[in-house]
C-alpha positions as CSV (number, residue, x, y, z in Angstrom):
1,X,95.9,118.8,111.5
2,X,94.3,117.6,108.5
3,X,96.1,114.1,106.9
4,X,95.0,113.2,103.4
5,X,95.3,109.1,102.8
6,X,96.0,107.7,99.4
7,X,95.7,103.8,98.9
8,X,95.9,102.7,95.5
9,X,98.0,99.5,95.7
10,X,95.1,97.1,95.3
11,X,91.9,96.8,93.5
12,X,90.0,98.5,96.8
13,X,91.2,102.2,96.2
14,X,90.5,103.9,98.9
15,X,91.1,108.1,100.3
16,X,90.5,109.4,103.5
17,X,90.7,112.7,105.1
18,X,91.6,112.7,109.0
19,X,91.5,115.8,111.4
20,X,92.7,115.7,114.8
21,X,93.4,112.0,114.5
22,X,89.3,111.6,113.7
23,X,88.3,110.3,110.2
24,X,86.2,112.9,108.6
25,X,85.5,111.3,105.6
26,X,86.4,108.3,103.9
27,X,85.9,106.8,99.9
28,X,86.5,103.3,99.5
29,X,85.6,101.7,96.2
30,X,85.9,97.5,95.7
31,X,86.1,97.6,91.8
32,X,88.2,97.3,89.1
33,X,87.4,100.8,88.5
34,X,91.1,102.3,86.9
35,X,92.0,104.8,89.4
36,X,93.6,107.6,86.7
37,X,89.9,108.2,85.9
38,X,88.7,108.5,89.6
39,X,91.2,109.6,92.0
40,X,90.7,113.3,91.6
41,X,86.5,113.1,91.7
42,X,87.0,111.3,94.8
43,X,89.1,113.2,96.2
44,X,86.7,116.4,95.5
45,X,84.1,114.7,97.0
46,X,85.5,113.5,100.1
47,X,86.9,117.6,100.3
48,X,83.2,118.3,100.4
49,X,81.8,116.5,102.4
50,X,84.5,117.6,105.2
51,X,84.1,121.4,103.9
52,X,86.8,121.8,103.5
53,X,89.5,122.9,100.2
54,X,92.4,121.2,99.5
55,X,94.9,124.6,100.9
56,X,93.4,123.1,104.4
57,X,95.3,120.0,103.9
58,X,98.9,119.4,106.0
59,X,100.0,116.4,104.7
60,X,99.9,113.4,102.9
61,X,100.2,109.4,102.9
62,X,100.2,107.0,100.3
63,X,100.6,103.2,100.9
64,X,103.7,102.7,98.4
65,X,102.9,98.6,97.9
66,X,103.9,95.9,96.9
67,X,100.9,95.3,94.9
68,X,99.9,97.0,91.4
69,X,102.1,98.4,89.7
70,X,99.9,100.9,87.8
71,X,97.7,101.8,91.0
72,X,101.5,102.4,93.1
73,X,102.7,104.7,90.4
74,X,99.4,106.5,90.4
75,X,98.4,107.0,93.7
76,X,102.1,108.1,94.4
77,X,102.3,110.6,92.0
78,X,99.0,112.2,92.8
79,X,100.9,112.4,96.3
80,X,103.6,114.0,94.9
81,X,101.8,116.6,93.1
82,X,100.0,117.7,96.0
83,X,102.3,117.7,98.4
84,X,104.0,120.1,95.2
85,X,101.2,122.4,95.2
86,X,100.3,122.5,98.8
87,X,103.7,122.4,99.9
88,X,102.9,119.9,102.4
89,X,104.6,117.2,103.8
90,X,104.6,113.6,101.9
91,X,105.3,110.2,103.6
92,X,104.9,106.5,102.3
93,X,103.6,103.5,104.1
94,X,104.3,99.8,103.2
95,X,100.6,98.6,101.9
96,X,101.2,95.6,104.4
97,X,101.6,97.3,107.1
98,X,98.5,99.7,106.7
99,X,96.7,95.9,106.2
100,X,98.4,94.5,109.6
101,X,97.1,97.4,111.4
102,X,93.7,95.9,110.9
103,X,94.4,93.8,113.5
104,X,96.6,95.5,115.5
105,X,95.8,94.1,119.1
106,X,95.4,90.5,118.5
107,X,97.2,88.1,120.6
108,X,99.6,86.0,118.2
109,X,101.1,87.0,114.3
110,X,99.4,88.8,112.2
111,X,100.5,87.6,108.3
112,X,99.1,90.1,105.7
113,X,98.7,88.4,102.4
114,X,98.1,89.5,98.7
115,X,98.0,87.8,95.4
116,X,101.0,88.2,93.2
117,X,100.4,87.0,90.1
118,X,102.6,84.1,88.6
119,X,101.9,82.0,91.6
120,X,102.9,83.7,94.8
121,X,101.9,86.2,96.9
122,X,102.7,89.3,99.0
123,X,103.5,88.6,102.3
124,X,105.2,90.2,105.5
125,X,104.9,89.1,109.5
126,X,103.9,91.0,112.3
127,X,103.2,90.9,115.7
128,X,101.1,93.6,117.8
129,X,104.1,95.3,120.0
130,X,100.9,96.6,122.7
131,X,101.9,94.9,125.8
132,X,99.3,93.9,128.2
133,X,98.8,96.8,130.6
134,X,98.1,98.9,127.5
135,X,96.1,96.4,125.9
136,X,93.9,96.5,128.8
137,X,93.6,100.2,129.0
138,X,93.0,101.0,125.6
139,X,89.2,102.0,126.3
140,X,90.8,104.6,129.3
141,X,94.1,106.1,127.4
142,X,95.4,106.2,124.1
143,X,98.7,105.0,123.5
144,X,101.3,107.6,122.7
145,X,102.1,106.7,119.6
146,X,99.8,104.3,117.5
147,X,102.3,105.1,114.7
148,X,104.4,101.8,116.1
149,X,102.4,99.6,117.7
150,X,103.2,96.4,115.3
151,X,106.9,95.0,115.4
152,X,107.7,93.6,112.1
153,X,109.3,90.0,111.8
154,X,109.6,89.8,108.3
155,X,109.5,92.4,105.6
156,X,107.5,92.6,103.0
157,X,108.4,89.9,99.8
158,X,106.9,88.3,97.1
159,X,107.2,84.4,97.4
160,X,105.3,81.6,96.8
161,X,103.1,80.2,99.5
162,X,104.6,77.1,100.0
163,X,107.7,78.6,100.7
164,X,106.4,81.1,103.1
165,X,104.8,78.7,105.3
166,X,108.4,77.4,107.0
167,X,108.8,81.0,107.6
168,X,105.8,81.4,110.1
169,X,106.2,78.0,111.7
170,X,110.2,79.7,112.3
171,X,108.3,83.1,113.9
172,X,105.2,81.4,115.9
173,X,105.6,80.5,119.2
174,X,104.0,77.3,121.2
175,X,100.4,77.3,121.0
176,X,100.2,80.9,119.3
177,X,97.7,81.8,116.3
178,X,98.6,83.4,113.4
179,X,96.2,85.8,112.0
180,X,95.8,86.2,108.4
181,X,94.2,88.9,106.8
182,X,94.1,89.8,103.0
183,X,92.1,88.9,100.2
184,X,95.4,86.4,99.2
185,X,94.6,84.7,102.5
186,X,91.1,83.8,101.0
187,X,92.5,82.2,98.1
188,X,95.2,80.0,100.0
189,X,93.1,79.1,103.0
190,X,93.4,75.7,102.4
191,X,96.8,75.5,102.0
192,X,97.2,77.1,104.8
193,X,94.8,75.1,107.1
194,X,96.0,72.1,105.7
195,X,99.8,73.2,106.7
196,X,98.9,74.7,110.3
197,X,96.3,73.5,111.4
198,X,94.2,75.1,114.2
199,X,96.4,77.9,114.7
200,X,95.7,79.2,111.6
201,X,92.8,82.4,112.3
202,X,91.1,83.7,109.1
203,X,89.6,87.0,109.9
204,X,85.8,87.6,108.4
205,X,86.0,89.4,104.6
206,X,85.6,93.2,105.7
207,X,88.9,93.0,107.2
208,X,90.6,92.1,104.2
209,X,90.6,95.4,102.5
210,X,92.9,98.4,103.2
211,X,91.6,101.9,104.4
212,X,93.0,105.4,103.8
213,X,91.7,106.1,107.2
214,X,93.9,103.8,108.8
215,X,96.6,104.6,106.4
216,X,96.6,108.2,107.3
217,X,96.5,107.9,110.9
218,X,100.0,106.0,111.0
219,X,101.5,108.4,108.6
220,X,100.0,110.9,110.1
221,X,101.4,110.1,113.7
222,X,104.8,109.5,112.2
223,X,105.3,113.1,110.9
224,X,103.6,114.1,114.2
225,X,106.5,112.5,116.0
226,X,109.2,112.9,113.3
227,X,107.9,116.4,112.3
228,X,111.2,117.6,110.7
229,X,112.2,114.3,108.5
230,X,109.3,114.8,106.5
231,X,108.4,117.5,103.6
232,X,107.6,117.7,100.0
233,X,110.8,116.7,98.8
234,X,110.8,113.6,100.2
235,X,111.6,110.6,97.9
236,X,109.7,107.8,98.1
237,X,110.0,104.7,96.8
238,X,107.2,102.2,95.2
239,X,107.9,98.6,97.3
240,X,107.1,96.8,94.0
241,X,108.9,93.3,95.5
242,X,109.3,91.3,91.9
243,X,109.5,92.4,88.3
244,X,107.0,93.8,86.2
245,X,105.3,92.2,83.6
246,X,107.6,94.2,81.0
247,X,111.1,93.2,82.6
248,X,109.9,89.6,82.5
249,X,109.2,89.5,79.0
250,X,112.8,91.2,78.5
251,X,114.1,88.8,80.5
252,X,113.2,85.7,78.5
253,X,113.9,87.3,75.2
């Protein structure tokens, strides 16, 4: 089964193309690149270098934010149109989740975080919903269904940091670390050091990004499991978490 994966909620825009749960091939580009422009060469060229044509596709998934408001609307509608054309199966992921699972078998929370703009942040909670005897066996068996292996405490929001930090104090247990992953991580380390102290874990810069590949395998697994709830007339809808730039100006005028 081949899963195509759109991610173009944040400046790392990123496509994958998974087969059997493997990733064949895989863009990522860290620019500021705009995404109307490259979306479609990149998706050609990861289609080549799997050799395959876009008619072998079976589905899609596109991370559906928060985070830019242009990238959300782009990479969902290029979802959309293929799923369209193909007449394939669409499904949207929230784009901090498909961050989460980057750490998906640490012991503790694990706190996506993105910059917002205006002084906050996107943010959600996790924690990794493996227990132990699967933890331990994951190099012998593979779970069942790696489509639901975080649990999430808190859903995704767009607040301001200071504000956030009661909240993981209110979901961390004694003595547990909170994980935080995300390029808004880097830019409030401190903040968040100062406020918790040891048990806050920053993970090393290559985590911080979000992959299609990742993205595609949890979709992927969830219309594996859910086969019938999914198709190309499925709605989905961009997270976007706070106002746009345009329904703030309104709002003050």
């Amino acid at each position: 089964m081949w899963i195509l994966g759109i991610e173009t909620s944040t400046r790392t825009g990123s496509l994958a193309l998974l087969n059997n749960e493997k990733i064949v091939s895989e863009f990522t580009l860290n620019t500021d690149a705009k995404y109307s422009s490259l979306l479609m060469p990149m998706l050609d060229m990861i289609l080549k270098f799997s050799k395959i044509t876009a008619k072998d596709i079976n589905a899609a998934v596109v991370s559906i934010g928060p985070g830019s408001f242009t990238g959300l609307r782009i990479g969902i509608s290029t979802a959309y149109g293929l799923a369209e054309a193909l007449e394939i199966p669409v499904i949207g992921i929230p784009t901090l989740e498909v961050l989460a699972y980057n750490l998906f078998d640490v012991h503790g929370l694990i706190c996506p975080i993105l910059s917002a703009r205006k002084g906050e942040v996107y943010a959600a909670v996790y924690r990794s919903d493996v227990n132990k005897s699967e933890k331990t066996s994951l190099n012998r068996k593979k779970i069942k269904d790696n489509s639901t292996m975080l649990k999430e405490l808190f859903s995704s929001t767009a607040i301001k940091i200071e504000n956030f930090i009661p909240i993981l104090e209110q979901y961390s247990c004694a003595g547990e670390n909170i994980f935080f992953v995300g390029e808004g991580a880097d830019a409030f380390n401190e903040i968040l050091y100062d406020s918790l102290g040891e048990k806050a874990i920053f993970v090393p810069s290559y985590l911080n990004y979000i992959r299609a590949g990742i993205l595609a395998g949890i979709g992927g697994k969830r219309i594996e499991y859910k086969n019938k709830a999914f198709n190309n007339k499925n709605i989905i809808t961009p997270l976007y978490c706070r106002k746009s730039e345009l329904e703030y100006k309104r709002f003050k005028n």
